[in-house]
Backbone as CSV, one residue per row, in Angstrom:
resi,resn,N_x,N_y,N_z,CA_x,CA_y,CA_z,C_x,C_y,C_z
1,UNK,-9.808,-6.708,32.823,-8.825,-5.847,32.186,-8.991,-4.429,32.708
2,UNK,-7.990,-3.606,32.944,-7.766,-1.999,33.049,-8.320,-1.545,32.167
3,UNK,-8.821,-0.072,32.767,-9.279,0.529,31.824,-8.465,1.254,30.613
4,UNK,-8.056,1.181,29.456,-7.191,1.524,28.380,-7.822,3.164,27.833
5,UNK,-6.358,3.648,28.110,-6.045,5.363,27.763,-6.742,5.589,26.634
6,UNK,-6.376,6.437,26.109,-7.038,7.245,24.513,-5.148,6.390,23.768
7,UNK,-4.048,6.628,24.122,-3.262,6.116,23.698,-3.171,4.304,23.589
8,UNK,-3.707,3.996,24.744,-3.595,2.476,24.426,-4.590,2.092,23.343
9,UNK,-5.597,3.031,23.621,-7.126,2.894,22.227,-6.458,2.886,20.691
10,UNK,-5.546,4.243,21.131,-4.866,4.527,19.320,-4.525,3.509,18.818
11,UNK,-2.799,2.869,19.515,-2.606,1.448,19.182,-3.207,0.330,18.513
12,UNK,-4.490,0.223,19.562,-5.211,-0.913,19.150,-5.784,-0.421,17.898
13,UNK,-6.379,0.269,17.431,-7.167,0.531,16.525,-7.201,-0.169,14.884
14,UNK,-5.710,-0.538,14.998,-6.076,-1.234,13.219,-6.368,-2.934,13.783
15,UNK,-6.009,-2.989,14.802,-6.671,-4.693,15.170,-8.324,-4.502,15.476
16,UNK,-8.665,-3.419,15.753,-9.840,-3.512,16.269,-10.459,-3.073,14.688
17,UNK,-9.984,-2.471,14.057,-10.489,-2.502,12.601,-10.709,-3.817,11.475
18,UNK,-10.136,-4.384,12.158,-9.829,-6.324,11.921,-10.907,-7.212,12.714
19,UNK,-11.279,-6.986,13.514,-11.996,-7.416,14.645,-11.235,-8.489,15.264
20,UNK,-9.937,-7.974,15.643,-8.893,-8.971,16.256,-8.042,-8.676,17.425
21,UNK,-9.448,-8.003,18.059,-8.683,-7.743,19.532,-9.688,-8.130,20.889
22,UNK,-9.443,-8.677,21.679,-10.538,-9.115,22.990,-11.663,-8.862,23.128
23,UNK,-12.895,-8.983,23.588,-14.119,-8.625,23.525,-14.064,-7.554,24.557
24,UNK,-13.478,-7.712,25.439,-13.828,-6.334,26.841,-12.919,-5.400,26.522
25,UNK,-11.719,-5.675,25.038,-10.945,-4.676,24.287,-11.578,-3.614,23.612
26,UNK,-12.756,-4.530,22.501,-13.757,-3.861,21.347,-14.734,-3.154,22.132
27,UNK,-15.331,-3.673,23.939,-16.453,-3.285,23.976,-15.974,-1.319,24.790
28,UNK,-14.498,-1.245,25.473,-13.914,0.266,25.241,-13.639,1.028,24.574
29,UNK,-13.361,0.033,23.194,-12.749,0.929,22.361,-14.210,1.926,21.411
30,UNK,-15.600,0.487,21.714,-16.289,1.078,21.115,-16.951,2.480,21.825
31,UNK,-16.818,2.611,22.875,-17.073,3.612,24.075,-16.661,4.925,23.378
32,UNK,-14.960,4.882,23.177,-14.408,5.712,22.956,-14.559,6.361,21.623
33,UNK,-15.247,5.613,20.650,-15.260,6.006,19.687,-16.618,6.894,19.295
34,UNK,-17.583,6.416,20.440,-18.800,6.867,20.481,-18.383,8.601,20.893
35,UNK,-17.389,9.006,21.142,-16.594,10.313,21.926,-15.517,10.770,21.226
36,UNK,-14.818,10.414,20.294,-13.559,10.599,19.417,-13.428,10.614,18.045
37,UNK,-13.835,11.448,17.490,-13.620,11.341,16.319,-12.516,11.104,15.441
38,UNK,-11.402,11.966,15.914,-10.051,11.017,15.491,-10.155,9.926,15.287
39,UNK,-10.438,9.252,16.182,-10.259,7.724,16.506,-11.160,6.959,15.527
40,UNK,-12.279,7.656,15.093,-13.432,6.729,14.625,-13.338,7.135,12.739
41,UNK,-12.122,8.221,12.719,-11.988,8.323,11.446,-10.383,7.256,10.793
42,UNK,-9.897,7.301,11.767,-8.756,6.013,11.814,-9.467,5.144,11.527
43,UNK,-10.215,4.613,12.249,-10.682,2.912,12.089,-11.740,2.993,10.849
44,UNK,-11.872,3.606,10.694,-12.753,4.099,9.247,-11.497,3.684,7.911
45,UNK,-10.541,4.572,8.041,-9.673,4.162,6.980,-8.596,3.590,6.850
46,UNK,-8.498,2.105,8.095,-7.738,1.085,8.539,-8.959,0.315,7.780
47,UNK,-10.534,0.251,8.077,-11.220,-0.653,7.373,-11.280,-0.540,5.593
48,UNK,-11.191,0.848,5.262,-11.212,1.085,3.913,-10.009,0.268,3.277
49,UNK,-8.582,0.716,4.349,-7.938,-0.246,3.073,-7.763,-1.157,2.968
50,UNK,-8.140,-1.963,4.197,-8.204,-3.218,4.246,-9.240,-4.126,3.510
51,UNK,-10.493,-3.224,3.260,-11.235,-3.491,2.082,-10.420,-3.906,0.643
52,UNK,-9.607,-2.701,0.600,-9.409,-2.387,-0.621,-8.100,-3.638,-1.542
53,UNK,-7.342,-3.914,0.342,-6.164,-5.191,-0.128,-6.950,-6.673,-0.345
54,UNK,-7.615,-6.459,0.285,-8.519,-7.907,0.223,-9.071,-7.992,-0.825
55,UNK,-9.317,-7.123,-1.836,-9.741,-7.021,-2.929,-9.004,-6.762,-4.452
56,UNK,-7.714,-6.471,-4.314,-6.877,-5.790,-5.042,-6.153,-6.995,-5.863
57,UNK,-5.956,-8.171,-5.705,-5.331,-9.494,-6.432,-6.427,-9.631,-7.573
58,UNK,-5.709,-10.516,-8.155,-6.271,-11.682,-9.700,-6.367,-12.637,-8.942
59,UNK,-6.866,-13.474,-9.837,-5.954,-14.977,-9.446,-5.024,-15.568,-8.779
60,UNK,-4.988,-16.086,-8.055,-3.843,-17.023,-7.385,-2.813,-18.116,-8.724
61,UNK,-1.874,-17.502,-9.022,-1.095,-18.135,-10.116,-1.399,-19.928,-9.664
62,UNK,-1.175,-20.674,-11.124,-1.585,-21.704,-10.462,-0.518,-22.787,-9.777
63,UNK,-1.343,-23.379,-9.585,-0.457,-24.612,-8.022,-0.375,-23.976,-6.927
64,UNK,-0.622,-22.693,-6.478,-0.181,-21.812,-5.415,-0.982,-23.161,-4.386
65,UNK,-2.356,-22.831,-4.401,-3.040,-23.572,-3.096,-2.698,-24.954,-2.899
66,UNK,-2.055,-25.802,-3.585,-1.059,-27.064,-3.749,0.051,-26.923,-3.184
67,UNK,0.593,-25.692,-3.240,2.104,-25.675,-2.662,1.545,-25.037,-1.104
68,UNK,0.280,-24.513,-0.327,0.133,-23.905,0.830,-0.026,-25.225,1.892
């Protein structure tokens, strides 16, 4: 793979906050972040809220996992 801009980095950043982007993707982006703070405060609060949705339900009303 090419080497990816500070803009192609931005992009990626809420997949890479997911851990759902290529391995030779994560291992630049982690480069860049070691150098960017912007960048490393994004993926900071792409992981926070993604914490926070994954966590934010009740219960699954019931029959739901019957009807998936």
């Amino acid at each position: 793979m090419s080497r990816l801009t500070h803009d192609d980095i931005t992009e990626l950043l809420g997949a890479y906050a997911l851990d759902a982007v290529e391995p030779d993707e994560a291992a630049q982006i982690d480069l860049h972040l070691e150098e960017c703070p912007r960048c490393r405060d994004e993926v900071r609060q792409h992981r926070e809220v993604a914490g926070l949705l994954g966590n934010s339900g009740g219960a699954a009303p019931e029959g739901l996992w019957d009807r998936i």
